[in-house]
N, C-alpha and C positions, 0 to 999 in steps of 0.2 A: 398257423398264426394268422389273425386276420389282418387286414389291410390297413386299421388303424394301431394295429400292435407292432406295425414292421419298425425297421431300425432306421432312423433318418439323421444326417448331420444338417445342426443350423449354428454357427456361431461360434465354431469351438467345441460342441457337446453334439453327444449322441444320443440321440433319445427317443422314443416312441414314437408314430406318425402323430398322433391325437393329439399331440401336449407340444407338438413344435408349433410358436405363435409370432408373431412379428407386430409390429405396431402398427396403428391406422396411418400413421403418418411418414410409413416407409415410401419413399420415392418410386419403387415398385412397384407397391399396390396405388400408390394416388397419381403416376405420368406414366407407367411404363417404363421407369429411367433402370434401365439394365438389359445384361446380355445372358444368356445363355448356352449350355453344349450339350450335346446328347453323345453320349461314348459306348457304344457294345460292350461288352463282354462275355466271350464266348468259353464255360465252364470255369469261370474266375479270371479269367486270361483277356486283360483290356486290349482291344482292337484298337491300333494304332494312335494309341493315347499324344506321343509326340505331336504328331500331326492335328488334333483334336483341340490340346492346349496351343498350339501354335494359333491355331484360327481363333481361340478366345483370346487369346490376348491382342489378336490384332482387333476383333472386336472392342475390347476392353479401350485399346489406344484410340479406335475412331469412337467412343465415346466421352474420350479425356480422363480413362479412371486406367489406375494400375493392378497389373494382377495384382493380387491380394496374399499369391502362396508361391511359393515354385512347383519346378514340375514331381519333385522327390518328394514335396508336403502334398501335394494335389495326387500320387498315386497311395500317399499313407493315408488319405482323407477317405478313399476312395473303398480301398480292401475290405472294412470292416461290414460294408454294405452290402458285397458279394455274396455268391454262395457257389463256391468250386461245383456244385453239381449240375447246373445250370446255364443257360443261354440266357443273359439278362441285358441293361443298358443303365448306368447310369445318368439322371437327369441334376446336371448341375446349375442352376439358377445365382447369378450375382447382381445386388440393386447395388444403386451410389448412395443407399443407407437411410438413416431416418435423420433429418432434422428438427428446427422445434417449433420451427411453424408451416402451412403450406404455400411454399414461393414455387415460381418457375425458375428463379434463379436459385444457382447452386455453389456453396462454398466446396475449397477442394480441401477441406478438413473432416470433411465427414466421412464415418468406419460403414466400410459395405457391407451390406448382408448378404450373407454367406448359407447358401444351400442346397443339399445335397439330397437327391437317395435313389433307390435300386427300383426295378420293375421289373417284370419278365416279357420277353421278345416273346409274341405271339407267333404262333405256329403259321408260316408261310402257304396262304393260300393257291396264291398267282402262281407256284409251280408247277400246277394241273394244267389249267388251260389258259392261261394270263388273265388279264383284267381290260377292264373298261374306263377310258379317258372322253374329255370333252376340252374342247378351246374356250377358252376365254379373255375378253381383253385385261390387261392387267390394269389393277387400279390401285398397286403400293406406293409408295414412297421413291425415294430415287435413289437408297440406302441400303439396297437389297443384299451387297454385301456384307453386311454388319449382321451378324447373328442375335438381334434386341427380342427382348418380349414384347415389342410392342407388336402384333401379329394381327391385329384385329382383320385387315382387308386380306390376309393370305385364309384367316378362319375363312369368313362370308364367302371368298372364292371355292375355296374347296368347301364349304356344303351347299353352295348351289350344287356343284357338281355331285355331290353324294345324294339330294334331292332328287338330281337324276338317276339315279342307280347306277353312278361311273364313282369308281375307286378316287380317279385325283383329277384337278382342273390342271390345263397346260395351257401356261399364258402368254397372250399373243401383245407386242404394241408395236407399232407404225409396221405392220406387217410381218416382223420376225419373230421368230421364235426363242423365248426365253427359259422360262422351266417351269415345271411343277409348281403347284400352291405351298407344298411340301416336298418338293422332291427335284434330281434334275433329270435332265433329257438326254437321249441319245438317239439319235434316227442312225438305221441302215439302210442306205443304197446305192446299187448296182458293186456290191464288193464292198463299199466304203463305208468306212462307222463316223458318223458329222455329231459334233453338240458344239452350243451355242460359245463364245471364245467368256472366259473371266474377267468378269468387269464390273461395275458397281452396280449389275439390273439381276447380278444371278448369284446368290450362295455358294461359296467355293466348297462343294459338299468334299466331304472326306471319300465317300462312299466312290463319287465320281473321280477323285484323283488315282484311288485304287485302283477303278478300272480301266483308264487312261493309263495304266503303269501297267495293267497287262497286256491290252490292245498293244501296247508301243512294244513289249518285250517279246510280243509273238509277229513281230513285224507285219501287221494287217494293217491295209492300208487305212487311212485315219486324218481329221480334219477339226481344227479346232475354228468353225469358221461360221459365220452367220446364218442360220438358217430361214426361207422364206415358208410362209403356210405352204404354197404352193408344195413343195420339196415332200412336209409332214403329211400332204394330202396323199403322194404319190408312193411312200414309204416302203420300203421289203420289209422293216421291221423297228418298232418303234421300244425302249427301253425308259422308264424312269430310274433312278436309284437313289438312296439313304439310308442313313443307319440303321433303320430298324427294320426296312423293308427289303435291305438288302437292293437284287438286281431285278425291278419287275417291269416283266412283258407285256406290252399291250398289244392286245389284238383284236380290239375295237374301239375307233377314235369319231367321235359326232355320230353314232350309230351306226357307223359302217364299217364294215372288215377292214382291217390292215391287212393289207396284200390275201394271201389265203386263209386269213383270220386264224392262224396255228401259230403256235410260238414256234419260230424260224429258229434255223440251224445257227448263226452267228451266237442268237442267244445261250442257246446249249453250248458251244465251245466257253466264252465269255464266265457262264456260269458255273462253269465244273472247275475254271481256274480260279475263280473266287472260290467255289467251298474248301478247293486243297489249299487255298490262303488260308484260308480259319482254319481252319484245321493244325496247323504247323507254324502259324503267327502270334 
């Protein structure tokens, strides 16, 4: 099937990618007024969907709009997109809808647009030999925990850095370290696994609470606590994570090795108990 014949939900219906359309005067397409969620699914089997819808809807509340489904309508929305043979992700997209002229201001009468569909999780590179990072100052919003489409300065960040020949920018302000353009952080050293603590500069990734729930179940010690450049410069081993990248190693940061530029041992522990998560999750 090609990529405009695939199966997509927008509105209630399911229909063809090519023939799902939205109006020019969707709040979506003309402010960016909406959030969205990216959910795995590993061989038809949603990866921690709870957790997924839990972060959209607090999304959904710091925008002033209410879910739209439950979570029983949201995994029926969801199945017919799948394909049990496969490692995919579903991309769910929600605006505060279309009205009938274009205002910045918003009635809270308007039906949100609703949409869905499937994609395939690309085959993981960085398990070879990790990948390549760069610093940069962060120039978002102050909203960073709200998962909105409005993404523009996380794009510009990360393709400066893809410019460079680095996988993802890791952004810096008033000297700490916050997370990925796309993705969050984990530094390891001396024993210790650090990322930055949950707060309105960082994406509460799902990916990252997983494996904060394994670090803490295999009792390694662990820090939820502000990190400086300095700390990222000096690193034993530096980790991004997310949904569709999973847990990736980096082992070179501003063109220099991370420690002995090999993906470190913590990461292989970390790693092997995440894939026997998917695997039986």
């Amino acid at each position: 099937m090609s990529p405009d014949q695939s199966l997509v939900y927008l509105n209630g219906h399911y229909q063809p990618l090519c023939d799902a359309k939205i109006s020019v005067l969707d709040r979506g397409f003309l402010f960016g007024d909406g959030v969205y969620e990216v959910i795995p699914s590993y061989r038809g089997r949603l990866f921690y969907l709870d957790d997924h819808l839990s972060r959209l809807a607090k999304s959904l509340n710091s925008i002033r709009m209410t879910p739209p489904h439950s979570a029983t309508q949201w995994s029926e929305i969801f199945q017919p997109l799948l394909d049990p043979t496969k490692d995919q992700y579903i991309y769910l997209q929600i605006t505060r809808g279309v009205a009938a002229k274009r205002d910045h201001s918003f009635s809270d009468d308007l039906t949100p647009t609703v949409f869905a569909m499937s994609a395939d999780i690309a085959p993981i590179e960085h398990l070879r030999c990790g990948t390549q990072a760069l610093t940069i100052e962060d120039t978002r919003w102050h909203l960073c925990n709200v998962k909105a489409t409005t993404l523009l300065a996380n794009i510009l960040l990360r393709q400066e850095a893809l410019d460079q020949q680095c996988a993802e920018a890791i952004l810096i302000k008033n000297g700490l370290v916050l997370e990925g353009a796309a993705s969050n952080i984990f530094v390891v050293k001396d024993g210790v696994i650090l990322t930055p603590p949950q707060d309105s500069n960082i994406l509460p990734g799902i990916t990252r609470k997983v494996v904060i729930d394994l670090i803490q179940n295999q009792r390694i010690p662990f820090q939820e606590t502000a990190i400086r450049t300095e700390t990222l410069d000096h690193a034993d081993e530096i980790w991004l994570t997310s949904s569709t990248r999973e847990i990736i190693p980096v082992t070179e940061l501003n063109s220099r090795s991370v420690s002995s530029g090999t993906i470190g041992p913590m990461w292989h522990r970390i790693n092997t108990l995440f894939q026997e998560k998917k695997a039986h999750d």
